[in-house]
N, C-alpha and C positions, 0 to 999 in steps of 0.2 A: 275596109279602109279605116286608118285610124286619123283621131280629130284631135287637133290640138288647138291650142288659145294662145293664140300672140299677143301679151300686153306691151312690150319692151324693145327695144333695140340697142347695136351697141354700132358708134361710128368712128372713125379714127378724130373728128374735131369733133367734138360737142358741140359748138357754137354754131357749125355751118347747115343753113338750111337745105342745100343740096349736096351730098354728100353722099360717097357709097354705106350700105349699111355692112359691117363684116361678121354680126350677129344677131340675133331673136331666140326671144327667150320669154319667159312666164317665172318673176320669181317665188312666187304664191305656191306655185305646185312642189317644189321649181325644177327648172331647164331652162338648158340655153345650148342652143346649137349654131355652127357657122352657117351663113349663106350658103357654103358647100353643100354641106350637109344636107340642107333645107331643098336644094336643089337635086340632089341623090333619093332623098325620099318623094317629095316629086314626081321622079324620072321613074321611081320606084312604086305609084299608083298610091302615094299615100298623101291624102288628102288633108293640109291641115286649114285651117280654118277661125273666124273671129266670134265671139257672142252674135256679129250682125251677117253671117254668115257670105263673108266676103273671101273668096278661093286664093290662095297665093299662089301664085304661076311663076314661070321662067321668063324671063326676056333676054333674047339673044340678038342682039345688034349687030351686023355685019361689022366685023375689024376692033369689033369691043368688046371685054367682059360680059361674060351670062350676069344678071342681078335676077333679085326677087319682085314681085310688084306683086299687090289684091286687085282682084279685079273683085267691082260692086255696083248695082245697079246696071249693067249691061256695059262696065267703062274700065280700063286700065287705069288707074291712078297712081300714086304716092300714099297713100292713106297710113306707110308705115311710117313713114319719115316723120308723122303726127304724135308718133307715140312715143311716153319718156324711156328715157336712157335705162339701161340692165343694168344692177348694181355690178360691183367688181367680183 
């Protein structure tokens, strides 16, 4: 399995706190892959992963777009939505 580091996000508003995210990315390394993507490798047994070892997973809502979510300490959350923006 390989392990990557999500510091970043990219969203179509910047400003809004709910908001789909349509990238993540690490510009340090750097990468930056779509939600697609992020969901293909996934779907693909590739594991990626934070410094606090919180899993990204798929959520697929009946009648709605697949998104990304971490799941940490035993809970689905937003924990990405927390993090700054991917440069351009």
């Amino acid at each position: 399995m390989a392990n990557c580091q999500i510091t970043c996000i990219t969203k179509p508003n910047v400003n809004s706190s709910h908001e789909h995210i349509t990238h993540v990315g690490n510009p340090s390394v750097p990468w930056k892959l779509t939600v697609e993507q992020v969901i293909q490798n996934i779907d693909s047994n590739v594991d990626p992963r934070n410094g606090k070892t919180a899993y990204v997973g798929v959520q697929r809502p009946a009648g709605r777009r697949a998104y990304i979510q971490t799941y940490a300490d035993g809970d689905w959350n937003n924990n990405l939505l927390s993090l700054n923006q991917c440069p351009l």
